[in-house]
BAFI-451032 format. One record per atom (N, C-alpha, C, O): y, z, x. Coordinates in steps of 0.2 Angstrom, whole numbers. Atoms other than C-alpha are relative to their C-alpha. Layout:
<atom y="Y" z="Z" x="X"/>
...
***
This chain:
<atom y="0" z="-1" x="-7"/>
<atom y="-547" z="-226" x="-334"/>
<atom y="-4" z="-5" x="4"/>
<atom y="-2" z="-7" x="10"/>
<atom y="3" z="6" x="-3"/>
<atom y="-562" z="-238" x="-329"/>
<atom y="3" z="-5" x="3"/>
<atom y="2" z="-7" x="9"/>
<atom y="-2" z="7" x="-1"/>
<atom y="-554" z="-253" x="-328"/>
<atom y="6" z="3" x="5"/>
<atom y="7" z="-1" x="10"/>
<atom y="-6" z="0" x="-5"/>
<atom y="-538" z="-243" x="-319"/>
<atom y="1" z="-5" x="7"/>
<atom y="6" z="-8" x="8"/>
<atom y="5" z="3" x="-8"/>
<atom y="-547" z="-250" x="-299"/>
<atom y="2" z="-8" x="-1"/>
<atom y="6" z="-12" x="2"/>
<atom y="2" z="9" x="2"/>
<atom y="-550" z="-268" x="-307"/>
<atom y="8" z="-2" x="0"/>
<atom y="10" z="-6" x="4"/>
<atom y="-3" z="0" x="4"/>
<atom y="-533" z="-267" x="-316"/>
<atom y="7" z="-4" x="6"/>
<atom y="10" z="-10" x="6"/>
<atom y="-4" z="0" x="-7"/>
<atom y="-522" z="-266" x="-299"/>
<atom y="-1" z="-2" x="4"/>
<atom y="3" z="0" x="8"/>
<atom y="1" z="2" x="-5"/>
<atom y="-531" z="-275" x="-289"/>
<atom y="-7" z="3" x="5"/>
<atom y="-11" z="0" x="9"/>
<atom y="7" z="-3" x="-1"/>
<atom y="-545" z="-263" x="-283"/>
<atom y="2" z="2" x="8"/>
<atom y="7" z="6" x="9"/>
<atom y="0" z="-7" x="-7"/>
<atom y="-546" z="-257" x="-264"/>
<atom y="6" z="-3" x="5"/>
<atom y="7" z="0" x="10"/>
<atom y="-1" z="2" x="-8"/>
<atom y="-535" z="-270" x="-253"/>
<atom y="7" z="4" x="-5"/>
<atom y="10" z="8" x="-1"/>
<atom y="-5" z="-3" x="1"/>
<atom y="-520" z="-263" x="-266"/>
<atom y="0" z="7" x="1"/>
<atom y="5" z="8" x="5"/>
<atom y="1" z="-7" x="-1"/>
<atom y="-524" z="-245" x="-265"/>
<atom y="0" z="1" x="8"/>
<atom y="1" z="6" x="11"/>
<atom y="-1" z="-1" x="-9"/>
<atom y="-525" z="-247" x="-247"/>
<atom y="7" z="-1" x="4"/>
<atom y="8" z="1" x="10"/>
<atom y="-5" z="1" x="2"/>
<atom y="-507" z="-254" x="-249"/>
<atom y="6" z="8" x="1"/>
<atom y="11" z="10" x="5"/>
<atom y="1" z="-6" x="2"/>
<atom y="-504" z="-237" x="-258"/>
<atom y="0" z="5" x="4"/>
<atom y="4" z="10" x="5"/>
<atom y="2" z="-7" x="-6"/>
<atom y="-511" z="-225" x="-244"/>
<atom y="5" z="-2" x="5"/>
<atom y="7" z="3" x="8"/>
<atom y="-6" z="2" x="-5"/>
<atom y="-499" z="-235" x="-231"/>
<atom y="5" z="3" x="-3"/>
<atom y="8" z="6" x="1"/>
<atom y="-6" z="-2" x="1"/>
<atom y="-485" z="-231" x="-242"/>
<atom y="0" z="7" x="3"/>
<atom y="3" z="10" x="8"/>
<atom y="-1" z="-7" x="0"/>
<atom y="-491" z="-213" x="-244"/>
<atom y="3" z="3" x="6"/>
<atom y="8" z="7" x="7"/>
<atom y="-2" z="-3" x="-8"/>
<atom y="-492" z="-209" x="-227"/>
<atom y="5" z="-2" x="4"/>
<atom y="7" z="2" x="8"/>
<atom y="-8" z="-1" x="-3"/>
<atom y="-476" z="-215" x="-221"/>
<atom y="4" z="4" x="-4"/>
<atom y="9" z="6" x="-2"/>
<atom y="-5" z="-6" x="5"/>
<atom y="-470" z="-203" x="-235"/>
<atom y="-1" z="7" x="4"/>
<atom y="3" z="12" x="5"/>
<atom y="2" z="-8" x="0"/>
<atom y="-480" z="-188" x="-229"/>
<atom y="1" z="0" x="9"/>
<atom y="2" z="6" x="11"/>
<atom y="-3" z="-2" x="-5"/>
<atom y="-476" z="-192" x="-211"/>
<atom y="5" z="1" x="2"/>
<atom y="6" z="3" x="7"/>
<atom y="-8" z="-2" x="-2"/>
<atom y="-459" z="-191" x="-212"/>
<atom y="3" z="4" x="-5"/>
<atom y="8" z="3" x="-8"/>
<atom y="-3" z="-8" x="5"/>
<atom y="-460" z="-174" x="-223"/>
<atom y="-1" z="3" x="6"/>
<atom y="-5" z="2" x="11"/>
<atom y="3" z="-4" x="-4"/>
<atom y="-459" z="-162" x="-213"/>
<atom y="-4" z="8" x="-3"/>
<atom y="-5" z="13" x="1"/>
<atom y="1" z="-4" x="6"/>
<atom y="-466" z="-150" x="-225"/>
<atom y="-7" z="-2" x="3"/>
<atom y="-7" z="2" x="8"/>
<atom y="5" z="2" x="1"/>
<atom y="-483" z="-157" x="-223"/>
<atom y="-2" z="-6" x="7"/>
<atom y="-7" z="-10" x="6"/>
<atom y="0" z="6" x="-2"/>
<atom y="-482" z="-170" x="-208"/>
<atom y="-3" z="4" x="7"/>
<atom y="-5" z="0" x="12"/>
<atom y="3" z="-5" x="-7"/>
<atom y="-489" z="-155" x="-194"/>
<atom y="-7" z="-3" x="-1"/>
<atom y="-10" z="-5" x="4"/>
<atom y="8" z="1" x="-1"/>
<atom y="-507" z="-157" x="-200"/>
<atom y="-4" z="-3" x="0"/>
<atom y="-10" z="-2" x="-1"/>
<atom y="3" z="5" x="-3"/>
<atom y="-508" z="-173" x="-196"/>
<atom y="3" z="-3" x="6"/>
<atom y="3" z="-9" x="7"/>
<atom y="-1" z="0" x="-6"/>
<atom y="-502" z="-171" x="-179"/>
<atom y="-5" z="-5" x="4"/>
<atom y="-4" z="-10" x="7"/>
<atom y="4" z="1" x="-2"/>
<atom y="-519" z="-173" x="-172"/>
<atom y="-4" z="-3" x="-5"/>
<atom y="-10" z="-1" x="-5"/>
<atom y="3" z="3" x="2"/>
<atom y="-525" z="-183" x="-181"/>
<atom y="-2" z="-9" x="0"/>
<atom y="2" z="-13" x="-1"/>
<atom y="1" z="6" x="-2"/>
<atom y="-534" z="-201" x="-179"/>
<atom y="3" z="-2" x="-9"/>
<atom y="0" z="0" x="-14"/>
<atom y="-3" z="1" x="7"/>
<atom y="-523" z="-208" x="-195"/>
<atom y="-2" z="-7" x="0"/>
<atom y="2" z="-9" x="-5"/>
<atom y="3" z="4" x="4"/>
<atom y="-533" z="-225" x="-197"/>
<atom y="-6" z="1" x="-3"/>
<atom y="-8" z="-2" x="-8"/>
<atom y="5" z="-2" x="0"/>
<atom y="-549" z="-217" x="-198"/>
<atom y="4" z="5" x="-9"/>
<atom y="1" z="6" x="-14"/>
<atom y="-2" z="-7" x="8"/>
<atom y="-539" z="-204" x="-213"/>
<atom y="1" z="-5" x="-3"/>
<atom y="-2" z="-6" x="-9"/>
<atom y="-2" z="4" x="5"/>
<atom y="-531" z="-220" x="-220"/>
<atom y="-6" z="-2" x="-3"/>
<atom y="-7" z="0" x="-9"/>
<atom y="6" z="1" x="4"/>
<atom y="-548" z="-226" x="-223"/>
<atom y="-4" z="4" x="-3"/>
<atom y="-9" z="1" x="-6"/>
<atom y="4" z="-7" x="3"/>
<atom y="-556" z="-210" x="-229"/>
<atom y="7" z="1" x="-7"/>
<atom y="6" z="4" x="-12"/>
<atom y="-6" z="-2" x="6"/>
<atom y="-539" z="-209" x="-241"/>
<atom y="-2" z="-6" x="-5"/>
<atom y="-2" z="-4" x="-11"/>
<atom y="-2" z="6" x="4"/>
<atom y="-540" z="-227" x="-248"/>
<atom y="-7" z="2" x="-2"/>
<atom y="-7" z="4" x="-8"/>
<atom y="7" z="0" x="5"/>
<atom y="-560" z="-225" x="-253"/>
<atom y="1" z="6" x="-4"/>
<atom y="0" z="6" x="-10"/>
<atom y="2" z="-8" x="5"/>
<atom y="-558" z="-206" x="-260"/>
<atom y="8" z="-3" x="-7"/>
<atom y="7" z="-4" x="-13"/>
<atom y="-6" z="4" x="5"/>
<atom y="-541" z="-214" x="-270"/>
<atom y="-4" z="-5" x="-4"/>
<atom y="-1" z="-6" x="-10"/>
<atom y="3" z="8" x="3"/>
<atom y="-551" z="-230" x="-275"/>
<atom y="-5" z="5" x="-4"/>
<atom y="-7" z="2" x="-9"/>
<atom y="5" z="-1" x="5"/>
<atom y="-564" z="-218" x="-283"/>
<atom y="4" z="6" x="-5"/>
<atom y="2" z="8" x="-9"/>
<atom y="-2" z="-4" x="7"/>
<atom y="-551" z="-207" x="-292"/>
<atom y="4" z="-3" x="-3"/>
<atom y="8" z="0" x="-7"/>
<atom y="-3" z="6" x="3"/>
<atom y="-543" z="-222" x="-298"/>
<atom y="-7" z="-4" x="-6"/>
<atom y="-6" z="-9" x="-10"/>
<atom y="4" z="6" x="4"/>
<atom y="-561" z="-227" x="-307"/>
<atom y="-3" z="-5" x="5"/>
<atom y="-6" z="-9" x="2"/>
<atom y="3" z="4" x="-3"/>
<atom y="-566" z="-237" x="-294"/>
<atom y="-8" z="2" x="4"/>
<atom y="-9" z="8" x="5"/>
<atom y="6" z="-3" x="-3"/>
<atom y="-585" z="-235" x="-285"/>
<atom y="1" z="4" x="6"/>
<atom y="4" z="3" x="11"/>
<atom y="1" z="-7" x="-3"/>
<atom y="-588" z="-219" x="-277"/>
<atom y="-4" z="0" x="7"/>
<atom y="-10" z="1" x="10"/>
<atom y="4" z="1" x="-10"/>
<atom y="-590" z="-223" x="-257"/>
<atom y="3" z="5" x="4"/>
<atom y="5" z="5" x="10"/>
<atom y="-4" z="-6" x="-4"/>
<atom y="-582" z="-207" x="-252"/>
<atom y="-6" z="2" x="1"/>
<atom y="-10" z="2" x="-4"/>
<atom y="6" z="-2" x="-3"/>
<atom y="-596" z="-201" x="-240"/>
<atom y="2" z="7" x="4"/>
<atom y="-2" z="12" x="5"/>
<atom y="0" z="-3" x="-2"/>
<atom y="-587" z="-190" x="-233"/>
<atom y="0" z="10" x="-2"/>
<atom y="-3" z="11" x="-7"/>
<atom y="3" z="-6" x="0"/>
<atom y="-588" z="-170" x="-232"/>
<atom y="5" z="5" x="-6"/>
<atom y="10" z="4" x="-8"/>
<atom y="-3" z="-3" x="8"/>
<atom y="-583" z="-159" x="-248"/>
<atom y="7" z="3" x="1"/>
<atom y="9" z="5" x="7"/>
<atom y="-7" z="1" x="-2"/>
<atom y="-566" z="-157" x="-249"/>
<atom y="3" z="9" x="3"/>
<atom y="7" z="9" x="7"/>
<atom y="3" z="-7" x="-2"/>
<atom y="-568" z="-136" x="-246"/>
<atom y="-1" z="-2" x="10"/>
<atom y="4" z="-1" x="13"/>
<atom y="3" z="2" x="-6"/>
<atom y="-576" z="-142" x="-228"/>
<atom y="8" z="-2" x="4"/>
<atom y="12" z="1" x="8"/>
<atom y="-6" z="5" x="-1"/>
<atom y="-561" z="-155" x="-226"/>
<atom y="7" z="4" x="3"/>
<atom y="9" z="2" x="8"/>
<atom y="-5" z="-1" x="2"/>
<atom y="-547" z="-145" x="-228"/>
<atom y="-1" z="10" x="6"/>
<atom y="3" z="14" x="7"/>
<atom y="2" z="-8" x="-3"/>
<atom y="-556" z="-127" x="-218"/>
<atom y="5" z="0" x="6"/>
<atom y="4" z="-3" x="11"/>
<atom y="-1" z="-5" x="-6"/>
<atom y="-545" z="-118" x="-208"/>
<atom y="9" z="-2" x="0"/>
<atom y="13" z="2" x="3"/>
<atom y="-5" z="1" x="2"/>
<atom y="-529" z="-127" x="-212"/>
<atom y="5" z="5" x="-4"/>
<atom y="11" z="3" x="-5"/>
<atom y="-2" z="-8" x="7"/>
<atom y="-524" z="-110" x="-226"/>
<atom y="8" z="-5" x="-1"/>
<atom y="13" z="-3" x="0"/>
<atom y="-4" z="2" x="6"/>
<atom y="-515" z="-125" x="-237"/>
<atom y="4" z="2" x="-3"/>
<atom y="0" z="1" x="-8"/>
<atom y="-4" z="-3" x="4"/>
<atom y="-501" z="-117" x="-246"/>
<atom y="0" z="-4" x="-7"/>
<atom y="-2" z="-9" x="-8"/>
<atom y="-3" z="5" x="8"/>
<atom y="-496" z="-122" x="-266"/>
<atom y="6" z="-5" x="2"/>
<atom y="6" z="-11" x="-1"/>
<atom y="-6" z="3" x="-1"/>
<atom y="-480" z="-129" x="-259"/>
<atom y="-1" z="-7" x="4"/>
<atom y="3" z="-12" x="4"/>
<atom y="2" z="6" x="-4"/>
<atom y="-491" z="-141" x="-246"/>
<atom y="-5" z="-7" x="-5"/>
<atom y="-6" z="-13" x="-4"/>
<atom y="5" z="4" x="7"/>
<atom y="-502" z="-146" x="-262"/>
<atom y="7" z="-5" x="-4"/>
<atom y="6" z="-11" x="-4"/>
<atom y="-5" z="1" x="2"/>
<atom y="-487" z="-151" x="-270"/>
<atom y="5" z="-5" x="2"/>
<atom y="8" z="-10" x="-1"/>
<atom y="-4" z="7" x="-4"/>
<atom y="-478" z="-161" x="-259"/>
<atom y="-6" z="-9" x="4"/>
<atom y="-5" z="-14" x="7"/>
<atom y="6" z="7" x="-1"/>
<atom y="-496" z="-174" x="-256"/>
<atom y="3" z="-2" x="-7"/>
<atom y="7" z="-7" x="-8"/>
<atom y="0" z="2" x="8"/>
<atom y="-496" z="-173" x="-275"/>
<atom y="7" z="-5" x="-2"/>
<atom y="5" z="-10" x="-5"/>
<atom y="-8" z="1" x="0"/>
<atom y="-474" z="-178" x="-274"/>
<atom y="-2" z="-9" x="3"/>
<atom y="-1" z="-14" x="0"/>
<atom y="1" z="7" x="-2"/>
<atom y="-480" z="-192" x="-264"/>
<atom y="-5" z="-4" x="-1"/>
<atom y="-4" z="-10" x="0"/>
<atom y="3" z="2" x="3"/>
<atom y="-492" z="-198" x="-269"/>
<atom y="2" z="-4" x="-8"/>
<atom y="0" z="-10" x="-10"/>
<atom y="-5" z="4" x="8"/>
<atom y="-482" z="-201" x="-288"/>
<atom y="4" z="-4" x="3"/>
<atom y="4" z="-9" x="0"/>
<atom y="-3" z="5" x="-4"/>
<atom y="-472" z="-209" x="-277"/>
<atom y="-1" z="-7" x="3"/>
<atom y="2" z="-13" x="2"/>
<atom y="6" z="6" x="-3"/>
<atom y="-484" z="-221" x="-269"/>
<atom y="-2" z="-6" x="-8"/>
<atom y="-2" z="-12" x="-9"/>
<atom y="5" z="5" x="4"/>
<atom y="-493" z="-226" x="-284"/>
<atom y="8" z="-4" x="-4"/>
<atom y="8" z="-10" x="-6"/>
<atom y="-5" z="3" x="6"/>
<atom y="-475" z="-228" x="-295"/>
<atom y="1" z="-6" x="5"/>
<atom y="-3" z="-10" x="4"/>
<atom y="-2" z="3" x="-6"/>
<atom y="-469" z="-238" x="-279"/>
<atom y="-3" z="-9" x="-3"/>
<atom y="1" z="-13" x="-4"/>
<atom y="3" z="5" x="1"/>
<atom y="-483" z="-251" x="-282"/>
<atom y="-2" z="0" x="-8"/>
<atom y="-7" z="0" x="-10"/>
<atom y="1" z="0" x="8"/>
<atom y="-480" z="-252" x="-301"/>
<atom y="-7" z="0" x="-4"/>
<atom y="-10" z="-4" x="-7"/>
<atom y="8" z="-2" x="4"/>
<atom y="-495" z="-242" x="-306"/>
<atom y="3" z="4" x="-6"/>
<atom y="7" z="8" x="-4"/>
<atom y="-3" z="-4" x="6"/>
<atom y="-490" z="-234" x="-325"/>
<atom y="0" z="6" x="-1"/>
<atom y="-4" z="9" x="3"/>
<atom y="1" z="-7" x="0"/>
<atom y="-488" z="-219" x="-329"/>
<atom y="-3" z="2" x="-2"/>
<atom y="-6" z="5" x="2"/>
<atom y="6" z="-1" x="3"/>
<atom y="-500" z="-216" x="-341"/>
<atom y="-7" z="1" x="7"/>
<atom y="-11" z="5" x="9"/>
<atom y="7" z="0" x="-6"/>
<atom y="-513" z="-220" x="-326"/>
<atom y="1" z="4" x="5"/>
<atom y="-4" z="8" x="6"/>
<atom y="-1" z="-5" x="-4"/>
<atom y="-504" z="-210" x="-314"/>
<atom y="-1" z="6" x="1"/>
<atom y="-4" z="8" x="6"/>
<atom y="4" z="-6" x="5"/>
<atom y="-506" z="-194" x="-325"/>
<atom y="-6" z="0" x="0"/>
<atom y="-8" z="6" x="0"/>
<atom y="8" z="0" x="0"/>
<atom y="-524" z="-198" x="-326"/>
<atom y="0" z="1" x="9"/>
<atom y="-1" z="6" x="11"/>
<atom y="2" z="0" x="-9"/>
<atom y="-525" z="-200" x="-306"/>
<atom y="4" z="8" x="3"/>
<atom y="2" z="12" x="7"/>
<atom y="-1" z="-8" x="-4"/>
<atom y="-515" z="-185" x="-301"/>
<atom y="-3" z="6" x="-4"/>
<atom y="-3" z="12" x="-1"/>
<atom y="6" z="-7" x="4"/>
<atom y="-527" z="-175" x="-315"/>
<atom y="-3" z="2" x="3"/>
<atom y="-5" z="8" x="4"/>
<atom y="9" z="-2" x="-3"/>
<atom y="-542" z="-177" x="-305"/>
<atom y="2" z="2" x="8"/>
<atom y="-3" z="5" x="11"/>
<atom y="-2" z="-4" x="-4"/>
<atom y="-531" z="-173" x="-288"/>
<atom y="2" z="6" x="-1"/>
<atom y="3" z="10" x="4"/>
<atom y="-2" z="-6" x="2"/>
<atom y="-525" z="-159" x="-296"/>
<atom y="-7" z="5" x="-1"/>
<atom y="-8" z="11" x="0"/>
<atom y="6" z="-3" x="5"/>
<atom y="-542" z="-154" x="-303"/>
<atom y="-4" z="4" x="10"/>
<atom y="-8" z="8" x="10"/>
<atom y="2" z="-1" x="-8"/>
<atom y="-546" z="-153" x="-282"/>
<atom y="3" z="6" x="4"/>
<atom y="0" z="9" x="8"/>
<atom y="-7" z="-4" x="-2"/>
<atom y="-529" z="-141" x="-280"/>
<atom y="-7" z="9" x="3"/>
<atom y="-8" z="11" x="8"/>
<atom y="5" z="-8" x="-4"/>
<atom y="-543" z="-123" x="-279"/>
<atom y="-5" z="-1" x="5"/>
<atom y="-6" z="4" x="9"/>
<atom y="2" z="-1" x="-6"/>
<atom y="-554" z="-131" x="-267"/>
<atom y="4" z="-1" x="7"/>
<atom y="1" z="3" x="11"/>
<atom y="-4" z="1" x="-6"/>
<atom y="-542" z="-136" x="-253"/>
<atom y="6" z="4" x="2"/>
<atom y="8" z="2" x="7"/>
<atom y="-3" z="-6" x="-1"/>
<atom y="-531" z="-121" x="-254"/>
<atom y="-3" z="6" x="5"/>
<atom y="-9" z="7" x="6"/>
<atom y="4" z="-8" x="-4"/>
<atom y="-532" z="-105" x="-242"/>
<atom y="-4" z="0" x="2"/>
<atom y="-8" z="5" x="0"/>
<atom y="8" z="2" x="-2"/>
<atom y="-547" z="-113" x="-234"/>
<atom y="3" z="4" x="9"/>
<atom y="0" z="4" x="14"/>
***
């Protein structure tokens, strides 16, 4: 998984990747309210660095613990699940393999009890 970052291009592809995302997740409606209010070049860039380090790439996500992040939104499983959807989406999209993908939705998954019922 080291090499995955390097493998694909490293951050301008992955940044690529989060554009797709978000056109995925804003036109869910499932998932597309809670970022209403949101500054979305500021999220895109806070998306592509936290992505670019669960890809293996260097750890510049500065920002606040994903617990923090996510307070007060009381996330459902069904909302976890439809990021997760697109997200598999995104990365298949930009022929990232499966085998890597699996490893990248591990360590989003591995996030799944802090970002819940906050």
């Amino acid at each position: 998984m080291g090499n995955f970052y390097d493998k694909y291009g490293g951050e301008a592809t992955i940044a690529k990747v989060v554009d797709y995302f978000y056109d995925l997740v804003l036109a869910d409606e499932t998932v597309n309210q809670f970022f209403a209010n949101t500054d979305m070049e500021k999220q895109r860039k806070h998306q592509t660095k936290f992505i670019s380090f669960a890809l293996g790439g260097p750890n510049q996500y500065t920002g606040q613990s994903m617990a923090k992040v996510h307070e007060g939104m009381n996330l459902q499983p069904n909302h976890f699940d439809a990021i997760v959807t697109h997200l598999r989406a995104a990365l298949s999209h930009f022929g990232v393999a499966e085998e890597d993908i699996s490893e990248a939705l591990a360590k989003v998954e591995s996030l799944r009890n802090d970002v819940l019922y906050k």
